[in-house]
N, C-alpha and C positions, 0 to 999 in steps of 0.2 A: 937600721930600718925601723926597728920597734922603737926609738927613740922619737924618730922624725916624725912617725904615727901620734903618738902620744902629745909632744909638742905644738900638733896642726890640732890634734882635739883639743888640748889646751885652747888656744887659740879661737877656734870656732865655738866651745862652748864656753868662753867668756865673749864673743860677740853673743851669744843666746841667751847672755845674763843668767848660765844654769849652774855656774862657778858660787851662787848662792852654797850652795851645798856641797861645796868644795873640799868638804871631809874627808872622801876618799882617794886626793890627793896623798892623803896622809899614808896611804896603803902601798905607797912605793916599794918600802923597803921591807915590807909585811910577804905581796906577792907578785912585786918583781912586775916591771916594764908591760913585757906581752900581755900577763893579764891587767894592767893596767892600761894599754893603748887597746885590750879587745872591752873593757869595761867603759872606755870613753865613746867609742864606735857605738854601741850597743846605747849610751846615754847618748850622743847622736840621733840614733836612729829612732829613739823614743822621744826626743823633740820633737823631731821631722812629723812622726805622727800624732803628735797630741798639738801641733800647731796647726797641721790636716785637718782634724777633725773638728777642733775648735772655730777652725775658719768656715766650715762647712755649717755647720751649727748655727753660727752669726748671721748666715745668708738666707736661712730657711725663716 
């Protein structure tokens, strides 16, 4: 399950072009899957908000 997590973040955050800073790819085998697919959610979710806000900001 933590793989298929990990995999879809993968995925969504190289559609979010945020795979720029793709370093902590590297952190797989440092600390392991779970915190790796809870550390892509978490850069998910701080997309999700810095593209909120940003859009919000443009409108004003």
């Amino acid at each position: 399950m933590a793989w298929l997590l990990s995999t879809f973040a993968f995925i969504v955050l190289k559609c979010f072009g945020v795979l720029s800073w793709s370093w902590w790819w590297l952190l797989v085998p440092v600390l392991g899957t779970p915190a790796l697919a809870l550390l892509a959610v978490g850069s998910v979710a701080f997309c999700t908000i810095f593209i909120t806000l940003t859009s919000k900001v443009t409108k004003i």
